[in-house]
PQR file with spaces between the fields and no chain letter, atoms N, CA, C, O and H, PARSE charges and radii, in Angstrom:
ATOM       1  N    UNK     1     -71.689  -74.037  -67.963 -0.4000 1.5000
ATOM       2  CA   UNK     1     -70.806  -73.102  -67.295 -0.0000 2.0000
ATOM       3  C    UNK     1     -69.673  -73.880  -66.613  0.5500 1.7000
ATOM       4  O    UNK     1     -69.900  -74.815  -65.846 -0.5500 1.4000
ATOM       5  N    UNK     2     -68.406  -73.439  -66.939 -0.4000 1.5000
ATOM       6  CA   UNK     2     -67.053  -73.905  -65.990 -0.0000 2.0000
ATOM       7  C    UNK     2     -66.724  -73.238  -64.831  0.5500 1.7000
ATOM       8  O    UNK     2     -66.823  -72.013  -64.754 -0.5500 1.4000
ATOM       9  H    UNK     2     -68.221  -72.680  -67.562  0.4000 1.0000
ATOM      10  N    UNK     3     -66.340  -73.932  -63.918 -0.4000 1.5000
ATOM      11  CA   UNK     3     -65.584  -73.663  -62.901 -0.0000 2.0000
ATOM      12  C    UNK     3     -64.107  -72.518  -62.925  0.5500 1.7000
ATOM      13  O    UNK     3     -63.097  -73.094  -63.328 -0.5500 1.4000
ATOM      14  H    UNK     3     -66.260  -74.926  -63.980  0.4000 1.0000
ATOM      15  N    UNK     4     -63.977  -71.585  -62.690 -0.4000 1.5000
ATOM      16  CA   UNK     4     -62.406  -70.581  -62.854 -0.0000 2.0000
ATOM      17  C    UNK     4     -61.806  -71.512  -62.355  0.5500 1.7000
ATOM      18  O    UNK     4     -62.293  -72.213  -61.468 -0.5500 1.4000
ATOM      19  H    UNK     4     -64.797  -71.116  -62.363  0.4000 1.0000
ATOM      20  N    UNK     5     -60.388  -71.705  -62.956 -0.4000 1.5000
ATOM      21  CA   UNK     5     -59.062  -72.247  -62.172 -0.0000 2.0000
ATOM      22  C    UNK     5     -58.365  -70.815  -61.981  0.5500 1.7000
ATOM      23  O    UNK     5     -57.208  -70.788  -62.401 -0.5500 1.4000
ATOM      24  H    UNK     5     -59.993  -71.136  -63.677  0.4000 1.0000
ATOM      25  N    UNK     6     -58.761  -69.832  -61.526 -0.4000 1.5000
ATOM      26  CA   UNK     6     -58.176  -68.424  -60.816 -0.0000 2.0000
ATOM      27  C    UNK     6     -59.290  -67.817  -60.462  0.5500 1.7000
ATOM      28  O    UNK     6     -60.475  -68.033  -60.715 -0.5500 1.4000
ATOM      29  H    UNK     6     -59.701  -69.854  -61.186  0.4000 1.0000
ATOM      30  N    UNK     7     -58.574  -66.800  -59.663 -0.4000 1.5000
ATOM      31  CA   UNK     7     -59.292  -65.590  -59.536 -0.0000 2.0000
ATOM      32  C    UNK     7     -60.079  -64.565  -61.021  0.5500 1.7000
ATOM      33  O    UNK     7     -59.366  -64.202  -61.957 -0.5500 1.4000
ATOM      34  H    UNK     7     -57.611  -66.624  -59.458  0.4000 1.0000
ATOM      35  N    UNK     8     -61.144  -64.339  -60.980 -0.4000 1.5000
ATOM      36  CA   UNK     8     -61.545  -63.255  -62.019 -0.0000 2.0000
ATOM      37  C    UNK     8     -60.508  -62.027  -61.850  0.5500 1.7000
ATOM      38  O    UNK     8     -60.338  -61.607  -60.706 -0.5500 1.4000
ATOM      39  H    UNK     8     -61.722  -64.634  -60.220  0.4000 1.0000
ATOM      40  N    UNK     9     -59.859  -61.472  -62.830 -0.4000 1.5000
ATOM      41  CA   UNK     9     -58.942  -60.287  -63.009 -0.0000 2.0000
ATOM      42  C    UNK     9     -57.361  -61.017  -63.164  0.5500 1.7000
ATOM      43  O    UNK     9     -56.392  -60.259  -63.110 -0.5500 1.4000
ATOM      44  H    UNK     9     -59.997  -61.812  -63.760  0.4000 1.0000
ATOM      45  N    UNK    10     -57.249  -61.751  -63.260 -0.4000 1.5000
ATOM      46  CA   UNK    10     -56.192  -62.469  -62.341 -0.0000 2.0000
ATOM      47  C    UNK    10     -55.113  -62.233  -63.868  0.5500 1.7000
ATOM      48  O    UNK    10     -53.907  -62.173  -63.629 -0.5500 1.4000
ATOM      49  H    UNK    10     -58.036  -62.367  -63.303  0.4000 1.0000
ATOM      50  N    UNK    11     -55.503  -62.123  -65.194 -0.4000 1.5000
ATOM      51  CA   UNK    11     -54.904  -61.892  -66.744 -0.0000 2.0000
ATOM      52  C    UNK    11     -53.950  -60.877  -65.942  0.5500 1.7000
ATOM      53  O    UNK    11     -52.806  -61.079  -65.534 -0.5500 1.4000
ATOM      54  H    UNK    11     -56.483  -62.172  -65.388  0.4000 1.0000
ATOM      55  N    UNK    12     -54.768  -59.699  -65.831 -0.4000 1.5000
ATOM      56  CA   UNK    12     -53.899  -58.797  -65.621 -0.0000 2.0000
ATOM      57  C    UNK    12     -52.499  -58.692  -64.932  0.5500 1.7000
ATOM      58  O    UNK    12     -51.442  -58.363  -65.471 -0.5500 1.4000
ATOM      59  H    UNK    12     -55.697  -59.534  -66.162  0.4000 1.0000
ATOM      60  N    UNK    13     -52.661  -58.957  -63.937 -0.4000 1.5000
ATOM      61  CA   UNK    13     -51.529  -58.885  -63.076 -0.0000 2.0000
ATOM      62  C    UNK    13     -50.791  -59.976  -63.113  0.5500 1.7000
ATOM      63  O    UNK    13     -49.835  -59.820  -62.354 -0.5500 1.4000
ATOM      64  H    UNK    13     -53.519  -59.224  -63.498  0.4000 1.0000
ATOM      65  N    UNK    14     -50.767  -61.376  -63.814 -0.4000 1.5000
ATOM      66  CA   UNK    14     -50.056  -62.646  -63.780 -0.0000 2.0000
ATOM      67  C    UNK    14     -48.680  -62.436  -64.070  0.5500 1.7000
ATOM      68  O    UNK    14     -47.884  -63.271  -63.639 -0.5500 1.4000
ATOM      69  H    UNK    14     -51.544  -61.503  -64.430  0.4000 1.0000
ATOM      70  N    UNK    15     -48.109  -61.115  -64.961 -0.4000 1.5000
ATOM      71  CA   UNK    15     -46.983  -60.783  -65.349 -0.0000 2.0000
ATOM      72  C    UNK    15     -46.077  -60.058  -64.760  0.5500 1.7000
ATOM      73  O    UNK    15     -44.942  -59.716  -65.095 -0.5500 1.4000
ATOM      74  H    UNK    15     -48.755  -60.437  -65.311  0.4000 1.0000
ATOM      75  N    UNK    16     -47.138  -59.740  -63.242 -0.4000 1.5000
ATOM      76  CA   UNK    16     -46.093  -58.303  -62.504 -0.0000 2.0000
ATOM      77  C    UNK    16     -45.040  -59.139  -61.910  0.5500 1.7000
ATOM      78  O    UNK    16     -45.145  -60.360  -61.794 -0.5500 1.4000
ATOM      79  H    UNK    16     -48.059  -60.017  -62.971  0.4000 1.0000
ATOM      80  N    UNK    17     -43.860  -58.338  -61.478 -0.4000 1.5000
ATOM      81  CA   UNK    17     -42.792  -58.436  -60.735 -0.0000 2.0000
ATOM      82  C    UNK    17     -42.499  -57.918  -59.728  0.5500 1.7000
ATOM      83  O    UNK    17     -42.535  -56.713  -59.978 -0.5500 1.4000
ATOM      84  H    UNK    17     -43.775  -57.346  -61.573  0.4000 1.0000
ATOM      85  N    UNK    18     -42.118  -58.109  -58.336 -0.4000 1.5000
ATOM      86  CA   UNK    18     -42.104  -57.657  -57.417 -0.0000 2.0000
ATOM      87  C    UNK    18     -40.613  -57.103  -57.124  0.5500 1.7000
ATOM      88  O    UNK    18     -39.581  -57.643  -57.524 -0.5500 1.4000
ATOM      89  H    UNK    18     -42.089  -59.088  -58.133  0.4000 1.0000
ATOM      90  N    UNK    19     -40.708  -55.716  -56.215 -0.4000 1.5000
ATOM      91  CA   UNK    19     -38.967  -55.396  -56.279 -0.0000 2.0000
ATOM      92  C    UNK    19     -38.777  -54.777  -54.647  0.5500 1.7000
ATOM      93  O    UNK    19     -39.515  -53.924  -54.157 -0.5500 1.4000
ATOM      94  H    UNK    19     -41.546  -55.276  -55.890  0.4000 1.0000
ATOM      95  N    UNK    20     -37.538  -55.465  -53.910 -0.4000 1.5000
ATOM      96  CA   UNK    20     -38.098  -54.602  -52.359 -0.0000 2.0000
ATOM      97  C    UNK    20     -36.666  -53.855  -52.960  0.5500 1.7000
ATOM      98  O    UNK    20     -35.891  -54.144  -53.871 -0.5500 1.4000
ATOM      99  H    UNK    20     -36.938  -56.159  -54.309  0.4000 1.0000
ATOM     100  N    UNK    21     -36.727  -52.880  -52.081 -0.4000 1.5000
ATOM     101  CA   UNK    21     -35.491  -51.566  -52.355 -0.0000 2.0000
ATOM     102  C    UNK    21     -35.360  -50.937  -50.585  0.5500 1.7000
ATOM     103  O    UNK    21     -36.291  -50.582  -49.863 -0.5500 1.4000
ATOM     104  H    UNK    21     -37.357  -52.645  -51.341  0.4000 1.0000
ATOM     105  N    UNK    22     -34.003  -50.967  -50.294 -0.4000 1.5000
ATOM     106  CA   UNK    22     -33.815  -50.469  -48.954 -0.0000 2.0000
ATOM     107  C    UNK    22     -34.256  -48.961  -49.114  0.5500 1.7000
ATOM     108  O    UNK    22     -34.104  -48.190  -50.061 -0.5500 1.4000
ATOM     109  H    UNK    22     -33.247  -51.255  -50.881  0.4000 1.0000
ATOM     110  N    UNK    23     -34.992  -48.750  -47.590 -0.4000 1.5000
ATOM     111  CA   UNK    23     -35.340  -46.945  -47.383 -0.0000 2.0000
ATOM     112  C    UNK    23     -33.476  -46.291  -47.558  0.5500 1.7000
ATOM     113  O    UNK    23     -32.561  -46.811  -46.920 -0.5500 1.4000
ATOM     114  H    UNK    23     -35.115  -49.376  -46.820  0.4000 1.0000
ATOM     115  N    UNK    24     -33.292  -45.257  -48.410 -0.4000 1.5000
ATOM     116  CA   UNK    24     -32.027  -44.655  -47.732 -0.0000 2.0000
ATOM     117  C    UNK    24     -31.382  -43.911  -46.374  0.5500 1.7000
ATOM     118  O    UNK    24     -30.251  -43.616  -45.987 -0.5500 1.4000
ATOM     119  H    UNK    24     -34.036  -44.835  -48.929  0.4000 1.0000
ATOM     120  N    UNK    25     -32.986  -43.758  -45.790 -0.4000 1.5000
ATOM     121  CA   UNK    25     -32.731  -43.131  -44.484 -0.0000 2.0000
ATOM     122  C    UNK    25     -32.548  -44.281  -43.381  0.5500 1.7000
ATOM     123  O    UNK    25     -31.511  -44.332  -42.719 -0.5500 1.4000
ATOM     124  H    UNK    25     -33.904  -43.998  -46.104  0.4000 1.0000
ATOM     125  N    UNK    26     -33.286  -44.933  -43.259 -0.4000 1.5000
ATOM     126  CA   UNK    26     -33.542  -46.217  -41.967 -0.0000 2.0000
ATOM     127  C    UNK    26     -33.095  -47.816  -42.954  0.5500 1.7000
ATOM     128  O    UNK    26     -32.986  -48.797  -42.219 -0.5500 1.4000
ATOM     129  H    UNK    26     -34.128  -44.891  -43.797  0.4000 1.0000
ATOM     130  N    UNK    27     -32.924  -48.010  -44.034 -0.4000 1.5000
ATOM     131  CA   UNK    27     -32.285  -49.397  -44.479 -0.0000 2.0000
ATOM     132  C    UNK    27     -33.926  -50.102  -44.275  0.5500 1.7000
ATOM     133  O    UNK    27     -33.899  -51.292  -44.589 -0.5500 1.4000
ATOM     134  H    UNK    27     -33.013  -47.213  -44.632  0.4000 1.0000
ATOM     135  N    UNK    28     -35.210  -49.667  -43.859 -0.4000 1.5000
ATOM     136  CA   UNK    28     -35.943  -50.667  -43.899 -0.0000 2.0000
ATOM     137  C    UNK    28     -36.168  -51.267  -45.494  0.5500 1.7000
ATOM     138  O    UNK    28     -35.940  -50.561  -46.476 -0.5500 1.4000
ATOM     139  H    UNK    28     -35.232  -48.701  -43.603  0.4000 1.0000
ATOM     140  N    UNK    29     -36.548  -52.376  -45.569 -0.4000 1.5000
ATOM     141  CA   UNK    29     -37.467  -52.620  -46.974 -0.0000 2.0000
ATOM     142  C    UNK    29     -39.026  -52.028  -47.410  0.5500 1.7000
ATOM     143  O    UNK    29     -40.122  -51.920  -46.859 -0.5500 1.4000
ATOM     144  H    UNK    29     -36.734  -52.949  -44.770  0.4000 1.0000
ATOM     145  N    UNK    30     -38.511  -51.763  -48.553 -0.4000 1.5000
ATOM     146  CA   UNK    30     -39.715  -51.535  -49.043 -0.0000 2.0000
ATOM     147  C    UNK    30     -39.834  -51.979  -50.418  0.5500 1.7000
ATOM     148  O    UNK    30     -39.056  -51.673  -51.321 -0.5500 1.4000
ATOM     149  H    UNK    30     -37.621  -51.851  -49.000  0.4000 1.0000
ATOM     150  N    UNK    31     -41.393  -53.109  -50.574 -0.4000 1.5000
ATOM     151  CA   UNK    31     -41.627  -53.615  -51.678 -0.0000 2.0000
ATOM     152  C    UNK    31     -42.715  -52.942  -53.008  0.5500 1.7000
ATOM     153  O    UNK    31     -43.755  -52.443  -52.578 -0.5500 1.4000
ATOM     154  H    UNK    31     -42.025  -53.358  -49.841  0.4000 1.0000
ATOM     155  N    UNK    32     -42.537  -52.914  -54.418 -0.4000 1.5000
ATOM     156  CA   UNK    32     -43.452  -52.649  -54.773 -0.0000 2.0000
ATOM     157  C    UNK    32     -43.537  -53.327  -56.321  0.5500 1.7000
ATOM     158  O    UNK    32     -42.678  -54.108  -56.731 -0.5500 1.4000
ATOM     159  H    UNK    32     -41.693  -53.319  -54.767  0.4000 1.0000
ATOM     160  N    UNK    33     -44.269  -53.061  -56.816 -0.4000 1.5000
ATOM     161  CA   UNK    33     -44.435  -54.649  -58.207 -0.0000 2.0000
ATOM     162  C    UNK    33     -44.323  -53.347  -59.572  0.5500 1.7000
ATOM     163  O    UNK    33     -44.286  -52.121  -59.471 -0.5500 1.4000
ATOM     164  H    UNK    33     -44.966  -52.426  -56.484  0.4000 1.0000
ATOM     165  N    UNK    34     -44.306  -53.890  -60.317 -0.4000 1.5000
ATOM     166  CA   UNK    34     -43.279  -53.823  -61.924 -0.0000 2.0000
ATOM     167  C    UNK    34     -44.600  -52.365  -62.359  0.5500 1.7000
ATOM     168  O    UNK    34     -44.317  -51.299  -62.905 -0.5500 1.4000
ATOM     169  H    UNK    34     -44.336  -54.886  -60.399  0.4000 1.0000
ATOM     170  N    UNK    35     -45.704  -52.727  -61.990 -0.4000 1.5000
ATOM     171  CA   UNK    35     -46.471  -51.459  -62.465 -0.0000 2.0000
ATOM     172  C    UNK    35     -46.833  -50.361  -61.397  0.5500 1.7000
ATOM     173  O    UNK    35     -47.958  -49.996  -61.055 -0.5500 1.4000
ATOM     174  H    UNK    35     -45.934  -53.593  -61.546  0.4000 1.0000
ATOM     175  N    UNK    36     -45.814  -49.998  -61.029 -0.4000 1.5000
ATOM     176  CA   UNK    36     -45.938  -49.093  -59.738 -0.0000 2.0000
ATOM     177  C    UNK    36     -44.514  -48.402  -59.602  0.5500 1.7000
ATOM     178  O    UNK    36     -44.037  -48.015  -58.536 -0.5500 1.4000
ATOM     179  H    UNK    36     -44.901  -50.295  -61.307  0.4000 1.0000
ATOM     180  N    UNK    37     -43.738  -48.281  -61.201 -0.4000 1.5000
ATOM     181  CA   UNK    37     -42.387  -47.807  -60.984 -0.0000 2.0000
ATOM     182  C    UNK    37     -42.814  -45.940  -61.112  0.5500 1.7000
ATOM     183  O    UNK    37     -42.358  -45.045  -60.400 -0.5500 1.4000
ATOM     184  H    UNK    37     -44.125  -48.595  -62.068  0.4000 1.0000
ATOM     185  N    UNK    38     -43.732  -45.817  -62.162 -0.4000 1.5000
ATOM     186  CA   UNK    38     -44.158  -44.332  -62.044 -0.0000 2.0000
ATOM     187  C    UNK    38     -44.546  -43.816  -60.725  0.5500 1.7000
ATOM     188  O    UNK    38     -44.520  -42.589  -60.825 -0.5500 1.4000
ATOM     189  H    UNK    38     -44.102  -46.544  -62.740  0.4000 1.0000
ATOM     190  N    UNK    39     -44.846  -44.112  -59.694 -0.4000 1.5000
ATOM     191  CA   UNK    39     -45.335  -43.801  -58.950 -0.0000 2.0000
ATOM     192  C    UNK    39     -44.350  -43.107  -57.798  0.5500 1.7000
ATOM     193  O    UNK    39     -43.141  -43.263  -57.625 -0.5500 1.4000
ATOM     194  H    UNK    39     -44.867  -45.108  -59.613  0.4000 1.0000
ATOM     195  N    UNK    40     -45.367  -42.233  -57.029 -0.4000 1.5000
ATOM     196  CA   UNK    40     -43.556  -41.937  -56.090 -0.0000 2.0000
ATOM     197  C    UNK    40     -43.943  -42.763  -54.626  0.5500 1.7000
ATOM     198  O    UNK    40     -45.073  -43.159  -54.336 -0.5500 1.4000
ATOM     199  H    UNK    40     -46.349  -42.106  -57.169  0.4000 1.0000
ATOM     200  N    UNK    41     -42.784  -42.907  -53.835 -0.4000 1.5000
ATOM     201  CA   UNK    41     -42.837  -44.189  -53.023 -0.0000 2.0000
ATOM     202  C    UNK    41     -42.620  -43.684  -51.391  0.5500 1.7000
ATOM     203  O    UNK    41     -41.402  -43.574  -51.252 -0.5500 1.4000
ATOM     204  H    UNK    41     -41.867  -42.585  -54.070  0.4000 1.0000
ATOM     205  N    UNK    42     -42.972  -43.504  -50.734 -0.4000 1.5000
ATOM     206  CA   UNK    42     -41.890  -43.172  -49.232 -0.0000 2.0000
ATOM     207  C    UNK    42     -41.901  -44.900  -48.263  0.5500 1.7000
ATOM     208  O    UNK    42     -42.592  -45.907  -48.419 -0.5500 1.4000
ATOM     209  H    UNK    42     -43.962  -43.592  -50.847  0.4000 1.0000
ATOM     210  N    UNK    43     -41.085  -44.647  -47.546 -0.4000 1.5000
ATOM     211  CA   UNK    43     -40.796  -45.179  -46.503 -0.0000 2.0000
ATOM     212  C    UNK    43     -42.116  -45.694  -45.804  0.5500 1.7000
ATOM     213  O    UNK    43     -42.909  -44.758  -45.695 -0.5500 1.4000
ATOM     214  H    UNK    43     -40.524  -43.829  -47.420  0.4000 1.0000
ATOM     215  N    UNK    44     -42.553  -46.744  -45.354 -0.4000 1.5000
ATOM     216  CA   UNK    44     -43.262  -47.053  -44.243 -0.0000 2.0000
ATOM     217  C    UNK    44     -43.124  -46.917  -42.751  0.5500 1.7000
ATOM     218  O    UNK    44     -43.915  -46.926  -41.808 -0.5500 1.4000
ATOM     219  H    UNK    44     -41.909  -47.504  -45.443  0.4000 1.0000
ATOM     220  N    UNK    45     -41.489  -46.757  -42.925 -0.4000 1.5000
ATOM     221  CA   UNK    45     -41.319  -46.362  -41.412 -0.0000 2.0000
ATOM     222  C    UNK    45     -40.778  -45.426  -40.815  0.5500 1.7000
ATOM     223  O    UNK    45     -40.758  -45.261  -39.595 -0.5500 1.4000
ATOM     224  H    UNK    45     -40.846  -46.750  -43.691  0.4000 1.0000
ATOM     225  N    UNK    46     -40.138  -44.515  -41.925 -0.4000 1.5000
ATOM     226  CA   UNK    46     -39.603  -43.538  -41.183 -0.0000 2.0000
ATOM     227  C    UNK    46     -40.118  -41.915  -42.156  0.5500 1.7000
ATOM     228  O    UNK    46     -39.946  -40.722  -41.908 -0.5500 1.4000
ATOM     229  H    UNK    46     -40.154  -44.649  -42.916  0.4000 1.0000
ATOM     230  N    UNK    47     -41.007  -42.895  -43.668 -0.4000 1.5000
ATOM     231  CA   UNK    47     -41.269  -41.223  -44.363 -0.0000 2.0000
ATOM     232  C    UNK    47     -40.542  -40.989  -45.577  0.5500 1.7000
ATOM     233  O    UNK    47     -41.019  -40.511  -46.606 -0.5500 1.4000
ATOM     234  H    UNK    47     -41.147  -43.864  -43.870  0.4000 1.0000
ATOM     235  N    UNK    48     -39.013  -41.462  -45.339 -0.4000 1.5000
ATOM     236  CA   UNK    48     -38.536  -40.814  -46.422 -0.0000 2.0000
ATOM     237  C    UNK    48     -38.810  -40.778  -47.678  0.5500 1.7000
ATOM     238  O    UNK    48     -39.843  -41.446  -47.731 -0.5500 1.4000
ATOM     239  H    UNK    48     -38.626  -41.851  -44.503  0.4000 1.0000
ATOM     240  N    UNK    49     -38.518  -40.367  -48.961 -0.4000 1.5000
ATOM     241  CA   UNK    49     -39.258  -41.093  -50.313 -0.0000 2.0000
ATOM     242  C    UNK    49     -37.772  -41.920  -50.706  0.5500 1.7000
ATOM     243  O    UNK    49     -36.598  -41.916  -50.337 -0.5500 1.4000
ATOM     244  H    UNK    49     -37.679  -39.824  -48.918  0.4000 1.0000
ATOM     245  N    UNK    50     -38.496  -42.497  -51.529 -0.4000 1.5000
ATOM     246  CA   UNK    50     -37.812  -43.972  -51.671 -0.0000 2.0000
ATOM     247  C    UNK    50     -37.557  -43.737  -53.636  0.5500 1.7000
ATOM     248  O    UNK    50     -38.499  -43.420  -54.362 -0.5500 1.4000
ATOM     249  H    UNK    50     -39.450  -42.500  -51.829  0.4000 1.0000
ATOM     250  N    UNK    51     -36.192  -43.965  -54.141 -0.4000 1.5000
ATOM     251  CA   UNK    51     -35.947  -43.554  -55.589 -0.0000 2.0000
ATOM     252  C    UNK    51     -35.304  -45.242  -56.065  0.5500 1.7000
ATOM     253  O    UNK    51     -34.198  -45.770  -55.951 -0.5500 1.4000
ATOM     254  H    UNK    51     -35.427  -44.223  -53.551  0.4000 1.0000
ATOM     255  N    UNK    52     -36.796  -45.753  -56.699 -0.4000 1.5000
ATOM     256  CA   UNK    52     -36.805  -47.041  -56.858 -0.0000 2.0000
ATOM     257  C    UNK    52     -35.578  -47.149  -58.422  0.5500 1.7000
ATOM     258  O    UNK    52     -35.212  -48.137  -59.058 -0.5500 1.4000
ATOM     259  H    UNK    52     -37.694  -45.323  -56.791  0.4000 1.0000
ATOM     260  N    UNK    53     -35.404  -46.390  -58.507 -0.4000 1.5000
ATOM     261  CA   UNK    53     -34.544  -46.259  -60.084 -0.0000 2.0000
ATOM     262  C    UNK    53     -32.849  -46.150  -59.453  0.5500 1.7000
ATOM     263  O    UNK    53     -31.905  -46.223  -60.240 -0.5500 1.4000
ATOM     264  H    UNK    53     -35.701  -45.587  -57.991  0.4000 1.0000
ATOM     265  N    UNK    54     -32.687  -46.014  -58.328 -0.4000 1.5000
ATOM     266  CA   UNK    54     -31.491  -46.827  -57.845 -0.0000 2.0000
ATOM     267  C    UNK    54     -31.160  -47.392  -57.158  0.5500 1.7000
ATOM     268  O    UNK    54     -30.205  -47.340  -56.382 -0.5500 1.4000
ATOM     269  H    UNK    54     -33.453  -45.955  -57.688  0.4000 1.0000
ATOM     270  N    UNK    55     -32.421  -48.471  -57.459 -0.4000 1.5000
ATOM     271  CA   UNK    55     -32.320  -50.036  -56.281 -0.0000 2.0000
ATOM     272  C    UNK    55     -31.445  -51.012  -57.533  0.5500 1.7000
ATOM     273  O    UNK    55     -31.216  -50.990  -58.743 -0.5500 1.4000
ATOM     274  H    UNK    55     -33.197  -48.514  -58.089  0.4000 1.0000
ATOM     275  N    UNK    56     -31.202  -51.716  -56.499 -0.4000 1.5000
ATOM     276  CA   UNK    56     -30.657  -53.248  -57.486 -0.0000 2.0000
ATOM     277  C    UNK    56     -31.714  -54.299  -57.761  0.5500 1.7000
ATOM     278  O    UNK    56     -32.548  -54.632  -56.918 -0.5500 1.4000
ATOM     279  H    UNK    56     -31.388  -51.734  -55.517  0.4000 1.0000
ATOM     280  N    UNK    57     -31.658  -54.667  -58.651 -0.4000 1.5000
ATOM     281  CA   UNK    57     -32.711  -55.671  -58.412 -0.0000 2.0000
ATOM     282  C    UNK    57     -31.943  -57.245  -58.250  0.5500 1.7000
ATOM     283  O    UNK    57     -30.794  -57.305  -58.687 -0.5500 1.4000
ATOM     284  H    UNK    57     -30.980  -54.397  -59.335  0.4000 1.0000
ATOM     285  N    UNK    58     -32.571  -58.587  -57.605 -0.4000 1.5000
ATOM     286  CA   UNK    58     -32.053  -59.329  -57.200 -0.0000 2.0000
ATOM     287  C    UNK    58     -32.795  -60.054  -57.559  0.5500 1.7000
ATOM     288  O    UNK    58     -33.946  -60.219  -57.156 -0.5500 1.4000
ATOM     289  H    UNK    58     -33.504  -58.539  -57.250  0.4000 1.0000
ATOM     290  N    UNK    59     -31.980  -60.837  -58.745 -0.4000 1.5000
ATOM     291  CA   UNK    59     -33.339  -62.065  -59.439 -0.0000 2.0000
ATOM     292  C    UNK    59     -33.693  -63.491  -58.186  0.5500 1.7000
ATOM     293  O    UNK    59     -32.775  -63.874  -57.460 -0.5500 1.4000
ATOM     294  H    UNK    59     -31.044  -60.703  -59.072  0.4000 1.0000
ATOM     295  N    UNK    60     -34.425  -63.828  -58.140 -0.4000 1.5000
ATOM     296  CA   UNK    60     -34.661  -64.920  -57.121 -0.0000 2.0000
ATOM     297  C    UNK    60     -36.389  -65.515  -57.480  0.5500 1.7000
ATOM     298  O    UNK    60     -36.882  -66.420  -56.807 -0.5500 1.4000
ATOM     299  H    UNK    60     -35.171  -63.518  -58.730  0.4000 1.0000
């Protein structure tokens, strides 16, 4: 038996991408990764929902 050089599950997710997108109501950030674009999103701080399909994205 070998030792993992990762976490078990770890295939899966090695490919996601992370994207923060300003709230439109309060400018806070909010982050969320490449398999979570279906999803709907609000604000952490003030609620609003968040329309990740007109963020910019910022390669880095």
């Amino acid at each position: 038996m070998t030792t993992p050089k990762h976490c078990p599950g770890f295939e899966q997710f090695k490919n996601l991408k992370s994207f923060t997108c300003n709230c439109p109501e309060c400018n806070a950030p909010k982050e969320i990764f490449s398999d979570e674009f279906e999803k709907n999103h609000n604000c952490d701080k003030c609620g609003a929902e968040i329309d990740f399909t007109t963020c910019t994205y910022d390669a880095g």
